[in-house]
N, C-alpha and C positions, 0 to 999 in steps of 0.2 A: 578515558572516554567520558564526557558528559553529559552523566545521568542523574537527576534530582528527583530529591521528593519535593512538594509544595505543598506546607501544613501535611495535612493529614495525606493528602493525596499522592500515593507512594508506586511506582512502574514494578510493573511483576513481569519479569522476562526467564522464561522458560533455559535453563541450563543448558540443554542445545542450540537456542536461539545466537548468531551473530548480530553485534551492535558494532562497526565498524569506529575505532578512535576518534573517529571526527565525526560523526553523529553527535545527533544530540536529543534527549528523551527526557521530558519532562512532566510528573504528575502521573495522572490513572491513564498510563499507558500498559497496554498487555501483552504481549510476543508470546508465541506459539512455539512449540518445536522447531527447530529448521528454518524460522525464518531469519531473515534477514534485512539487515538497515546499514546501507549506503554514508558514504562520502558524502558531507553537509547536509544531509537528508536531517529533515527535524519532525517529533514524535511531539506534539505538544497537544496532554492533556491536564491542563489548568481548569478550563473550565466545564469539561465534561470527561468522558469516557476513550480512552480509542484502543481498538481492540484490532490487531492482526493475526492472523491462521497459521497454522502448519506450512512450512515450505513457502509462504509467501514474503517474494524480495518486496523491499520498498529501496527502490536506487537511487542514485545520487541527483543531491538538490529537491527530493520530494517533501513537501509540508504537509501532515495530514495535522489537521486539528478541532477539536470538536465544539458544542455550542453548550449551556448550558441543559437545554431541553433536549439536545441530536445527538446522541453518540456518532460516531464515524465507526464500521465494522467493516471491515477487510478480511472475508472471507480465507480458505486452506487453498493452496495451490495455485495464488495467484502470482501474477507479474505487474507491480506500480512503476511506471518507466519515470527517466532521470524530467526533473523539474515538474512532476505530476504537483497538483493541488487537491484533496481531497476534505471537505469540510460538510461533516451532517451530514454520511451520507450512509450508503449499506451497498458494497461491491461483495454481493455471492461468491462461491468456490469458485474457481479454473477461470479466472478473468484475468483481462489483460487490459490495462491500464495506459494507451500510449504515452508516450513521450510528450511532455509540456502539456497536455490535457487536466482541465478541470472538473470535479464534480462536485455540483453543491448539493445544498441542503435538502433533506428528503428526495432525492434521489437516490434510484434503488436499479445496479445492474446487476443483472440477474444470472445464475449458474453458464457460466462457457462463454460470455459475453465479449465483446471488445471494444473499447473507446478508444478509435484512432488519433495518432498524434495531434495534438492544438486540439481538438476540439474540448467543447466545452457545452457540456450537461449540465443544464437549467433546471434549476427549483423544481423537485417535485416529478422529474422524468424518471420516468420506467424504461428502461432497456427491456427490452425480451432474451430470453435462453438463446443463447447460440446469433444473435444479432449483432449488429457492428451498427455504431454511433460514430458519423463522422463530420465534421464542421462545427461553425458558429453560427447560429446556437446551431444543436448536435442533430442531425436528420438520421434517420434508424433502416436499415438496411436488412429485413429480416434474413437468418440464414446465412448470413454474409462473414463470421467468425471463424475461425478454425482453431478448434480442440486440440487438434496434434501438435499447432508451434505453443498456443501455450501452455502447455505439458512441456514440452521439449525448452520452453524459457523456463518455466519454474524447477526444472530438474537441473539446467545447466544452475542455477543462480543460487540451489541449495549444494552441488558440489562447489560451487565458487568458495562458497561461503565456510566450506570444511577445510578448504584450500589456503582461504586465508586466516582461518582461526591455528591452521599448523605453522603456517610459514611467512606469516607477514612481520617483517618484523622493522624498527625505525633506524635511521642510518644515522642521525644527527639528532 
């Protein structure tokens, strides 16, 4: 699997963490316990910080990457769906990231949150706790999240991820 240091800037990924073969993780990248990193998913901290949680997936095709002055932090018990973009930002615990959504810089979703598929979080937008962000740009839904699927994503994504750190193995 390719994972780099750059100069001094060296990935600390936690001995329970999965980092799937075809990943790829670059620089002051950080992994939690249990979490996990996706098929062409890319972890690039060259020019800053990027920090992921306990138990939290980042799935296939997602970019998170940081700015000089923004770390990206990716909170314990989340779910980053396949082809998310995460750049500067700060996604809380128990959030759910949908599928092909963006969040930029100084954007901060907040604990239980969810950013529905494609949408796309603008410079500087605050989600609320337990709220759903949906569209371009991202219109905020308060209350509108549910805690229990993503619990039940981030648990299914940390057994995944035990499943294939025993059994995945290459044919060719």
């Amino acid at each position: 699997m390719p994972i780099y240091a750059l100069g001094d800037r060296v990935p600390s990924i936690h001995p329970d963490a999965f980092v799937h073969p075809d990943a790829t993780i670059i620089g002051d990248v950080r992994l939690g316990p249990e979490a996990s990193v996706w098929p062409s998913a890319v972890l690039r901290g060259d020019f800053g910080t990027v920090i992921v949680g306990a138990r939290t997936s980042i799935q296939d095709g997602a970019v998170v990457h940081a700015t000089p002055e923004l770390a990206t932090v990716v909170g314990a018990g989340c779910v980053v769906g396949h082809l998310v973009h995460l750049e500067g930002c700060e996604i809380e615990d128990s959030c759910l990231i949908g599928s092909n959504s963006v969040v930029l810089h100084r954007a901060t979703i907040r604990t239980g949150a969810t950013v529905g598929a494609s949408a796309v979080v603008t410079n500087g937008t605050e989600v609320p706790a337990g709220a759903l962000a949906i569209g371009i740009p991202a219109t905020i839904k308060l209350g509108a999240s549910s805690a229990a699927a993503i619990r039940r994503g981030a648990d299914a994504y940390a057994e995944n991820a035990k499943r294939y750190r025993a059994e995945l193995r290459q044919l060719n």
